[in-house]
MMTF fields as JSON, N, C-alpha, C and O atoms, coordinates in Angstrom:
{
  "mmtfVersion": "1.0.0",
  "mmtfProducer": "UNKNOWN",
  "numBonds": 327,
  "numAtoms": 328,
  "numGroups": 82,
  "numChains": 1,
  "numModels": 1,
  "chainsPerModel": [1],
  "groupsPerChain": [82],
  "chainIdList": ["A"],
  "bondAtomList": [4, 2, 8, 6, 12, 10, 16, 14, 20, 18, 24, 22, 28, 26, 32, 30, 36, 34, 40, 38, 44, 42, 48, 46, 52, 50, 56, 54, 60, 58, 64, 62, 68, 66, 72, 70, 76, 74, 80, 78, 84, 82, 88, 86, 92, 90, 96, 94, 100, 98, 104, 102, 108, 106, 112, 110, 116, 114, 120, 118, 124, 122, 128, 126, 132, 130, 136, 134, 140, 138, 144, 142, 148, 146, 152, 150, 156, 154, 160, 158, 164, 162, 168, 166, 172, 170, 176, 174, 180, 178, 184, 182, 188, 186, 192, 190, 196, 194, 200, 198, 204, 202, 208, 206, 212, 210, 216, 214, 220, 218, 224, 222, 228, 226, 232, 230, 236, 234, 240, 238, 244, 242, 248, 246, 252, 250, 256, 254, 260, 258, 264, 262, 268, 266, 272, 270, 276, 274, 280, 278, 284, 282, 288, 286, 292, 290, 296, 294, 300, 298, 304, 302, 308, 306, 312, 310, 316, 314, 320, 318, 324, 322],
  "bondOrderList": [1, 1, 1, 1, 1, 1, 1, 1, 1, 1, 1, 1, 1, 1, 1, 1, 1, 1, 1, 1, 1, 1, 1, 1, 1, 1, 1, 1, 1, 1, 1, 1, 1, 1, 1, 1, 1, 1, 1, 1, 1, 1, 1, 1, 1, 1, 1, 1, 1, 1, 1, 1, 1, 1, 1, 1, 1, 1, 1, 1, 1, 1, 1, 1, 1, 1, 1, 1, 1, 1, 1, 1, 1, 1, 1, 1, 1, 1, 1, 1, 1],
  "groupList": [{"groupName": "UNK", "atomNameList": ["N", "CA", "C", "O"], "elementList": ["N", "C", "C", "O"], "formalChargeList": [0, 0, 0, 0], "bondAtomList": [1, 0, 2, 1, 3, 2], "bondOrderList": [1, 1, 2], "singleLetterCode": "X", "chemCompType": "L-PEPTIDE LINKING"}],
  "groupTypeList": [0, 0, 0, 0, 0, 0, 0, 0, 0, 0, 0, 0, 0, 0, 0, 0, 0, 0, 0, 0, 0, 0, 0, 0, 0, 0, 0, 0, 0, 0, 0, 0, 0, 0, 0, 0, 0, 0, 0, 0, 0, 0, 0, 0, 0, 0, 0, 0, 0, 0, 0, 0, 0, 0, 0, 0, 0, 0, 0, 0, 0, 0, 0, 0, 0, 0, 0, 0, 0, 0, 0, 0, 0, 0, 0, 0, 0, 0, 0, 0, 0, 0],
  "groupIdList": [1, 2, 3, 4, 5, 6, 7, 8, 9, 10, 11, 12, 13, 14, 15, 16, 17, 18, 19, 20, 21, 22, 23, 24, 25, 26, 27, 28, 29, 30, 31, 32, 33, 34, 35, 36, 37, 38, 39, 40, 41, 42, 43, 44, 45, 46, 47, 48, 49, 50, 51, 52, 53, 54, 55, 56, 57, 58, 59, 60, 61, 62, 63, 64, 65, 66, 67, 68, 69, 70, 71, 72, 73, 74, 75, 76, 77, 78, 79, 80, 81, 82],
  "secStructList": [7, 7, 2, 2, 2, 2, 2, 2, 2, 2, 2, 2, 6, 6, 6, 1, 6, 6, 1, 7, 7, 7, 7, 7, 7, 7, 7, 7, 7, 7, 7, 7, 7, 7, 7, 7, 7, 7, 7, 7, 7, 7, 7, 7, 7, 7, 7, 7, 7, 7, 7, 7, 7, 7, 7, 7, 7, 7, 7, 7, 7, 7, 7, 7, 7, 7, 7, 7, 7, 1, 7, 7, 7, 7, 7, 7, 7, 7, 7, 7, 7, 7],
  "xCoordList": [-69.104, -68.851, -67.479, -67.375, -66.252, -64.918, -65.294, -64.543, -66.276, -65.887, -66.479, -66.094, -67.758, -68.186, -67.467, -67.938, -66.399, -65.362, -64.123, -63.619, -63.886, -62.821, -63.118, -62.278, -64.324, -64.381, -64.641, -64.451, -65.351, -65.037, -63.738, -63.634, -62.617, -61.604, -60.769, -59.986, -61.028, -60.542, -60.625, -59.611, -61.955, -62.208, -61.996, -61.973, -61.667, -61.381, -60.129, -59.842, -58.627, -57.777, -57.402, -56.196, -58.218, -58.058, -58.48, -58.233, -59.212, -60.188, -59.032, -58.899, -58.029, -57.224, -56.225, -55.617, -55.717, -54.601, -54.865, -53.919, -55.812, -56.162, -56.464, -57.007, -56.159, -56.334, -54.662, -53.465, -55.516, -54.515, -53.611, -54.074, -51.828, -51.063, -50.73, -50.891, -50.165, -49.88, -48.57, -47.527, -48.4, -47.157, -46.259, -46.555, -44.857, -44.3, -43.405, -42.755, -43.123, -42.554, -40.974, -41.258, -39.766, -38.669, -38.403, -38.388, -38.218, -37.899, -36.501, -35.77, -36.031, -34.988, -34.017, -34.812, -32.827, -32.246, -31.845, -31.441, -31.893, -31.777, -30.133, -29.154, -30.08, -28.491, -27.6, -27.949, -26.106, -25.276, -24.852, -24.809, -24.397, -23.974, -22.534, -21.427, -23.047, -21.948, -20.41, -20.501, -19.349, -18.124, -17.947, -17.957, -17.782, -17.286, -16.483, -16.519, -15.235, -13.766, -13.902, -14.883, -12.658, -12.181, -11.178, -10.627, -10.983, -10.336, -8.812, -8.387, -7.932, -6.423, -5.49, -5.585, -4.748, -3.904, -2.87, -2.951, -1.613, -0.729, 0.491, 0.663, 1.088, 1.826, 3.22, 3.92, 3.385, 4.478, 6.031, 6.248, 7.075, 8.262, 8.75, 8.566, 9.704, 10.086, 11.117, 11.934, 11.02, 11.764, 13.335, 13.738, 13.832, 15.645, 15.635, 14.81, 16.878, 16.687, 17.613, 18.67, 17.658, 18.27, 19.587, 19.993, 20.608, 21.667, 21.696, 20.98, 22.277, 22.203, 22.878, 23.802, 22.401, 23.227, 24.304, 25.032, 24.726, 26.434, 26.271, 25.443, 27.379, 26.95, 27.455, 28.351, 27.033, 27.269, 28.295, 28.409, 29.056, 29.836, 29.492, 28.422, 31.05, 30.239, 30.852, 31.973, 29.513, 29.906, 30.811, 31.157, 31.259, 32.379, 31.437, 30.243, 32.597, 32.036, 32.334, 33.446, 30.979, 31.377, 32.011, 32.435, 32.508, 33.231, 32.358, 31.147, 33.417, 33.289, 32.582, 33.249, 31.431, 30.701, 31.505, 32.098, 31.265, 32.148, 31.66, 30.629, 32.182, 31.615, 30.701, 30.914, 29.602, 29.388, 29.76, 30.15, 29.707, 30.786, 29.465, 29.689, 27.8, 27.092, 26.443, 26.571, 25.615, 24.961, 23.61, 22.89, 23.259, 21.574, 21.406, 22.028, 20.218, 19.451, 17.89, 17.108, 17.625, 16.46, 15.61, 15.998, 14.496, 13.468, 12.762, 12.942, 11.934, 11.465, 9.766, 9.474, 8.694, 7.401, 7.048, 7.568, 6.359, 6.057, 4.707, 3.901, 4.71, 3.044, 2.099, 2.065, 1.315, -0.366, -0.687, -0.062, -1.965, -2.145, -4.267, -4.92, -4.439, -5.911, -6.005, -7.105],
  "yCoordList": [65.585, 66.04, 65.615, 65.172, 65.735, 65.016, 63.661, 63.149, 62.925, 61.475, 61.172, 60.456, 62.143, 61.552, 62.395, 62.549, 62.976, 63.641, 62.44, 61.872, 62.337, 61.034, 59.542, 58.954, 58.949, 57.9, 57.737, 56.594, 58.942, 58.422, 59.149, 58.992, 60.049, 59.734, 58.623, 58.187, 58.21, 56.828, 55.813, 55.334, 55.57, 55.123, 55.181, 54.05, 56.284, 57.06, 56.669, 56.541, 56.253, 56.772, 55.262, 55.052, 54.127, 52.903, 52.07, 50.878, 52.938, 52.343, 52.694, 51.968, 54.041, 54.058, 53.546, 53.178, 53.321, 52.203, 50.839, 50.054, 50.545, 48.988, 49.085, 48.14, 50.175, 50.461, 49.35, 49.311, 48.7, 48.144, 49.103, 50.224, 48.955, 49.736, 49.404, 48.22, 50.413, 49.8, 48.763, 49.401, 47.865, 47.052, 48.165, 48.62, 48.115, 48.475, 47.842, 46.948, 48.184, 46.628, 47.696, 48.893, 47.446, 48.083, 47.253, 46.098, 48.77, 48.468, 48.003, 48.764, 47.145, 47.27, 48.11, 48.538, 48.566, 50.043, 49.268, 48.125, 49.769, 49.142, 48.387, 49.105, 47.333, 47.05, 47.652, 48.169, 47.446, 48.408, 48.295, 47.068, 48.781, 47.987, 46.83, 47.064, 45.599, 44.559, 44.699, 44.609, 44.906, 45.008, 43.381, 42.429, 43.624, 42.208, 41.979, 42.384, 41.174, 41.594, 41.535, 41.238, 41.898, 41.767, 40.692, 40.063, 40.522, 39.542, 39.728, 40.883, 38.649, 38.738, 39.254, 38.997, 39.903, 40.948, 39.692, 38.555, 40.441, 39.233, 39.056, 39.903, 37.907, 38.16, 38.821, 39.161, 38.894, 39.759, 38.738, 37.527, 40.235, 39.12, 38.826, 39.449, 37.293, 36.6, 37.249, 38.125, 36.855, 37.618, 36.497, 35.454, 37.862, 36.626, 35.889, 35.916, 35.083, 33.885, 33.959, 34.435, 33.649, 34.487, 33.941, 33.392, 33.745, 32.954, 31.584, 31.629, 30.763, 29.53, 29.594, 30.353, 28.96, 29.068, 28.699, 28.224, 28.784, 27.948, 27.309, 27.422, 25.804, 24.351, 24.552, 25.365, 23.996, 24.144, 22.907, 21.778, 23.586, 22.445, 21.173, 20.853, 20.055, 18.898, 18.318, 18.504, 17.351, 17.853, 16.922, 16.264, 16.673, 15.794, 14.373, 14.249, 13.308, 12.25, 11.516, 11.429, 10.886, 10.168, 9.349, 8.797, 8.712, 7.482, 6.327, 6.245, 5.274, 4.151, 3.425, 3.415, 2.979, 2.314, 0.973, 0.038, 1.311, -0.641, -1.861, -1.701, -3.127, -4.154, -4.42, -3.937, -5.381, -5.689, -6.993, -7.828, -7.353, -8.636, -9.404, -10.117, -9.149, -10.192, -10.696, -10.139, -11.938, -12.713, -12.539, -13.207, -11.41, -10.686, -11.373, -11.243, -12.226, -12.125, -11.989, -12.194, -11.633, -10.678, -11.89, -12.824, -11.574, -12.588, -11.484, -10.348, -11.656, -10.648, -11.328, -11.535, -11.649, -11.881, -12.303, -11.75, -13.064, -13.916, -12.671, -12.125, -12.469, -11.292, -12.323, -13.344, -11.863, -12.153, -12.329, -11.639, -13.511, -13.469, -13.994, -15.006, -12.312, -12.296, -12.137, -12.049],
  "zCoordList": [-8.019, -9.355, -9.84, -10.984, -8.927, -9.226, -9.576, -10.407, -9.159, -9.62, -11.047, -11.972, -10.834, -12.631, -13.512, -14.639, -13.206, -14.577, -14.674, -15.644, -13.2, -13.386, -13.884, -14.566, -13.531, -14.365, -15.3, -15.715, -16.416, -17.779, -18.53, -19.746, -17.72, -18.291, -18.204, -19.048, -17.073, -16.51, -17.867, -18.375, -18.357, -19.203, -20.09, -20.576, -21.117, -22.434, -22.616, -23.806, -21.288, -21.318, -21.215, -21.34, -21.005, -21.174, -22.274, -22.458, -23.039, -24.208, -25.283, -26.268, -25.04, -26.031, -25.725, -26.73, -24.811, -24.679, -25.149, -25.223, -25.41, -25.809, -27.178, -27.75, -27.794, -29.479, -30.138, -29.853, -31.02, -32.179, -32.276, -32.482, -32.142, -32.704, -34.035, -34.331, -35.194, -36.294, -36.714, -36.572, -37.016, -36.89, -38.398, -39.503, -37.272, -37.944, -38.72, -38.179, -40.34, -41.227, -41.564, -41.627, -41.727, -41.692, -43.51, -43.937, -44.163, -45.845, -45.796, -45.161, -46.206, -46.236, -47.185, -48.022, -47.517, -48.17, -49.404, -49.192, -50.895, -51.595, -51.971, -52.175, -52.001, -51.913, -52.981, -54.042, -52.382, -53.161, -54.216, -54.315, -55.355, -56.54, -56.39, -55.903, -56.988, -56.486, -57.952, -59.176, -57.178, -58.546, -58.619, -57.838, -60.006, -60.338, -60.906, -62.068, -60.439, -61.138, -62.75, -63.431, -63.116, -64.917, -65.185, -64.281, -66.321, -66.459, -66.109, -66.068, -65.847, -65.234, -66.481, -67.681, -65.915, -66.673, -66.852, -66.388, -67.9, -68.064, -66.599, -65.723, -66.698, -65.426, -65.374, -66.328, -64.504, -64.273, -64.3, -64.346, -64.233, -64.576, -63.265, -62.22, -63.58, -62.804, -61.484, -61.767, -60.379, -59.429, -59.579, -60.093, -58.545, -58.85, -57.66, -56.746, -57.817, -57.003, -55.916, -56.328, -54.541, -54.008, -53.566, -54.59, -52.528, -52.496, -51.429, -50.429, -51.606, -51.643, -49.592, -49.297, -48.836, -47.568, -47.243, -48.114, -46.009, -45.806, -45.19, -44.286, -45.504, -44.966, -43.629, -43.4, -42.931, -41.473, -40.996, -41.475, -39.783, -39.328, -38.854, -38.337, -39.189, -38.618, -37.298, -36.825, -36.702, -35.049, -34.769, -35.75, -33.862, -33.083, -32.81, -32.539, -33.02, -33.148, -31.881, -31.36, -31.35, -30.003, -29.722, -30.738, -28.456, -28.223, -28.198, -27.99, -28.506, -29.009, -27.384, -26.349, -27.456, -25.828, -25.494, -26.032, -24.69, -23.648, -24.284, -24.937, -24.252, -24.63, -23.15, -22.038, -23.594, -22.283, -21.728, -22.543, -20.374, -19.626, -18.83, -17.852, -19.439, -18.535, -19.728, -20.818, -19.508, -20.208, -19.983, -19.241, -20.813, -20.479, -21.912, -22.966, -21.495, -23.064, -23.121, -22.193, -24.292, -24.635, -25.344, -26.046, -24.958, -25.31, -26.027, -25.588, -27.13, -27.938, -28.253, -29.431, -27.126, -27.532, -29.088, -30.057, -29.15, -30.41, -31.146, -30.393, -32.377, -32.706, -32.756, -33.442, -31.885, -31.797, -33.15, -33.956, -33.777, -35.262, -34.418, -34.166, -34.333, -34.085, -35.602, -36.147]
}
């Protein structure tokens, strides 16, 4: 007697699990009111100007370099004309 009560709940309890669920659709909330600027006011007055900096010192001037006493000379490559 336990088994023929259990297999057709068995059944009942699988027949509704396999029921179409309803899809659920999400409203979206109605949007908010959008501000939209006004027109530009007049402008404002001029700011002051502020003070000018201080010239800075000037630096010490280097010494004068050696002559030089060898006969180096510099060859300076001809430009490529690709």
């Amino acid at each position: 007697m336990n088994r023929s009560i259990l297999i057709p709940a068995l059944l009942a309890t699988l027949s509704l699990v396999a029921c179409d669920k309803p899809t659920v659709v999400n409203v979206p909330a109605p949007a908010a009111p959008v501000t939209v600027p006004g027109p530009a006011g007049p402008a404002g007055p001029t700011g002051s100007q502020g003070e000018s900096g201080y010239q800075g010192d000037t630096g010490k001037q280097g010494e004068t370099g050696k002559t030089g006493d060898s006969n180096t000379v510099i060859v300076v490559p001809a430009e490529s004309t690709n």
